[in-house]
C-alpha positions in Angstrom: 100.1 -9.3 -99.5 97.5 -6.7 -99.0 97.3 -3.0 -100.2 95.1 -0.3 -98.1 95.4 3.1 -98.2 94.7 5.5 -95.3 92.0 4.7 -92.3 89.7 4.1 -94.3 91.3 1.9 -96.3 92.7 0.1 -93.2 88.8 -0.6 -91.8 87.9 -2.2 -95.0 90.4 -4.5 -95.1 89.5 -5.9 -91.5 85.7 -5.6 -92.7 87.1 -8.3 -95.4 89.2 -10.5 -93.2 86.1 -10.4 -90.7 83.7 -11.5 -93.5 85.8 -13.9 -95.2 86.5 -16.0 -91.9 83.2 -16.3 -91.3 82.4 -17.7 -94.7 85.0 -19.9 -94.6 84.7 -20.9 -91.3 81.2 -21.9 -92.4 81.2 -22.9 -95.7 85.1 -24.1 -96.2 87.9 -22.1 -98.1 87.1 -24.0 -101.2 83.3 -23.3 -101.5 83.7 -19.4 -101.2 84.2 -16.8 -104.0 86.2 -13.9 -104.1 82.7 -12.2 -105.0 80.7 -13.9 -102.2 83.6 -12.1 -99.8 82.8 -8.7 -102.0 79.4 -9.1 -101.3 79.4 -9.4 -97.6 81.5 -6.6 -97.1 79.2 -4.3 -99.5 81.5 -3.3 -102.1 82.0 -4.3 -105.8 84.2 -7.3 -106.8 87.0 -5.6 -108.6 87.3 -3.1 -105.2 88.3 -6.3 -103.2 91.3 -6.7 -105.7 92.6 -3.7 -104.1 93.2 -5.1 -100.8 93.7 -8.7 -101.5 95.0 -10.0 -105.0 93.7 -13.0 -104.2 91.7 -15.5 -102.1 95.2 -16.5 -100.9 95.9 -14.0 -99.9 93.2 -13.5 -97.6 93.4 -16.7 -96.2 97.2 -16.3 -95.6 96.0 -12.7 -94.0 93.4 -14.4 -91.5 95.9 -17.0 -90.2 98.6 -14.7 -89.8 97.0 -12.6 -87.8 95.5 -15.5 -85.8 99.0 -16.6 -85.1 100.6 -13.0 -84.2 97.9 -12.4 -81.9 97.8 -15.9 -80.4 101.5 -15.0 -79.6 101.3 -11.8 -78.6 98.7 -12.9 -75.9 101.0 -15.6 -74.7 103.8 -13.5 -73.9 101.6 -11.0 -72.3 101.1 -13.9 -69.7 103.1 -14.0 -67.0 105.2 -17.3 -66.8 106.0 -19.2 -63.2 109.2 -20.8 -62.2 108.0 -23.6 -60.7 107.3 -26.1 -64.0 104.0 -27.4 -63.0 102.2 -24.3 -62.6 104.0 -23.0 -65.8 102.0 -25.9 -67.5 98.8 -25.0 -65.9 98.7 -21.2 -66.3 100.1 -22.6 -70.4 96.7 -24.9 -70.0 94.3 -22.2 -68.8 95.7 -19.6 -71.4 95.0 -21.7 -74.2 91.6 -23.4 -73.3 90.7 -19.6 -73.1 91.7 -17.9 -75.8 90.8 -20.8 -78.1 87.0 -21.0 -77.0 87.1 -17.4 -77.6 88.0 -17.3 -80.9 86.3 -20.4 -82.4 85.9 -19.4 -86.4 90.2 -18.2 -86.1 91.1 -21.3 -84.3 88.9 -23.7 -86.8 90.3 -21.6 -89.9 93.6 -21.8 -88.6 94.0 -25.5 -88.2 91.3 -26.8 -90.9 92.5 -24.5 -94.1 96.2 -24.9 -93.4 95.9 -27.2 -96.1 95.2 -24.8 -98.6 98.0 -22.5 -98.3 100.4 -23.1 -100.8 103.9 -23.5 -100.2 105.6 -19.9 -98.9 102.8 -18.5 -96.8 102.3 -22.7 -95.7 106.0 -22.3 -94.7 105.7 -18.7 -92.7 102.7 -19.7 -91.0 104.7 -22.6 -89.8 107.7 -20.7 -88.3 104.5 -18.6 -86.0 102.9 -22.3 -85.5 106.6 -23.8 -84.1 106.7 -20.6 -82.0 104.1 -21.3 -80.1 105.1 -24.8 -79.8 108.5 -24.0 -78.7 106.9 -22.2 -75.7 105.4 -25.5 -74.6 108.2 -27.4 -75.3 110.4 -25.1 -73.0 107.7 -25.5 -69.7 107.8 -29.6 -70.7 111.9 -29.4 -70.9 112.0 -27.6 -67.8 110.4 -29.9 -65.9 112.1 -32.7 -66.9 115.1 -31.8 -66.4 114.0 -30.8 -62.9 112.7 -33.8 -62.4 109.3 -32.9 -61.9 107.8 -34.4 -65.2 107.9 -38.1 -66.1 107.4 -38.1 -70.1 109.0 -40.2 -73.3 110.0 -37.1 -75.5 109.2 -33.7 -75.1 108.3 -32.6 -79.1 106.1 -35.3 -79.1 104.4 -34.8 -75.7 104.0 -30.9 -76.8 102.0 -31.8 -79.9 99.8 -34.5 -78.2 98.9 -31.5 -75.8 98.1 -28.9 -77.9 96.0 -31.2 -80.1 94.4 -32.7 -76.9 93.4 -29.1 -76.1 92.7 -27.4 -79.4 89.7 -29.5 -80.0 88.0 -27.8 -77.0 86.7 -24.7 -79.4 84.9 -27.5 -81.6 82.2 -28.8 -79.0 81.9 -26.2 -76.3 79.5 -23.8 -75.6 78.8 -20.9 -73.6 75.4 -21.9 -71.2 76.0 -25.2 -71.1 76.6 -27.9 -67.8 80.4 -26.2 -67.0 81.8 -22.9 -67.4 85.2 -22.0 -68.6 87.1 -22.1 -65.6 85.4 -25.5 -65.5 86.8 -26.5 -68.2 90.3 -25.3 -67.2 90.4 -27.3 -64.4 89.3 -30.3 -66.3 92.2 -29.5 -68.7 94.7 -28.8 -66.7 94.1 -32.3 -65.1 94.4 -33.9 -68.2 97.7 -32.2 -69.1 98.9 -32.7 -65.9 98.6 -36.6 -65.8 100.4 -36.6 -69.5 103.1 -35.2 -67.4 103.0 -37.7 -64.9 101.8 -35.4 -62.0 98.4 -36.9 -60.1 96.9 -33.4 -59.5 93.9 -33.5 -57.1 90.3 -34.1 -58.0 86.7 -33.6 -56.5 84.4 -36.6 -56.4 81.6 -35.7 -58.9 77.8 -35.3 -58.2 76.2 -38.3 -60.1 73.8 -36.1 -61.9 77.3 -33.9 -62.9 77.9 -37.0 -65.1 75.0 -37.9 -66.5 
């Protein structure tokens, strides 16, 4: 859906998606202009039509790449046997690469709305991909019998929302880390799962 020509031509189009995700991270899809996204990435309106035909387009751009990548680092992980841990290094990869990529992951889930219906449909296929990774580590388990749950496409949604929310409130600085967080996650998951995993009696002033 996009035209570049050459390196140079390659580097401006990344300027754009760079720009326009922040401005529609920020502002909402709807309330930005092709020439607000022009004028970011310092160069005239009718140059953007080059690249992107359309604000569409762009947005169908951003979350396609947000999806390849998002898969691309989830196969680079390396994936346990044993079902539990399979769910917990699934847990920690995802609280991670989420609340490292905050304006993608808000774009990503937020503007799905306004893609209309064949990039809507592609970005679903890379969306179920994802989900049929989950679904596999839930599947496992159960048929192992290491996981007590009702239905497994169900219990993979309720997870990823549970833990796709986490890019929303967090911050870098604040009371817990990220590996903080993990283990609070990975608690969480593993109770959905039936699993009691163990826990550390927190300081008072921890929960305050």
């Amino acid at each position: 859906m996009a035209r570049t020509t050459g390196s140079i031509g390659k580097e401006t189009e990344k300027r754009i998606l760079r720009e326009a995700l922040t401005l529609f991270a920020h502002n909402g899809y709807a309330a930005v202009s092709m020439r607000q996204i022009a004028t970011n990435c310092k160069i005239q309106a009718g140059g953007l039509y080059n690249y992107f035909p359309t604000k569409q387009a762009i947005l169908y751009g951003l979350m396609k790449t947000h999806m390849q990548d998002l898969l691309k680092a989830l196969h680079e992980e390396s994936r346990p046997d044993n079902p539990a841990q399979a769910l917990e290094a699934f847990t920690r990869f995802h609280i991670r690469y989420h609340i490292d990529k905050p304006e993608e992951v808000f774009v990503a889930y937020m503007e799905l709305r306004n893609l209309e219906p064949e990039p809507y449909s592609e970005i679903m296929k890379l969306r179920q991909q994802y989900e049929r990774y989950l679904r596999g580590i839930l599947r496992d388990g159960l048929q192992a019998g290491a996981f007590q749950l009702d239905d497994v496409p169900v219990t993979a949604m309720a997870i990823i929302s549970m833990m796709t929310g986490v890019n929303t409130w967090f911050r870098y600085g604040g009371r817990l880390g990220v590996e903080d967080i993990e283990k609070i996650y990975v608690n969480l998951v593993l109770s959905v799962v039936g699993l009691e995993p163990a826990r550390e009696t927190p300081r008072l002033e921890e929960v305050v």
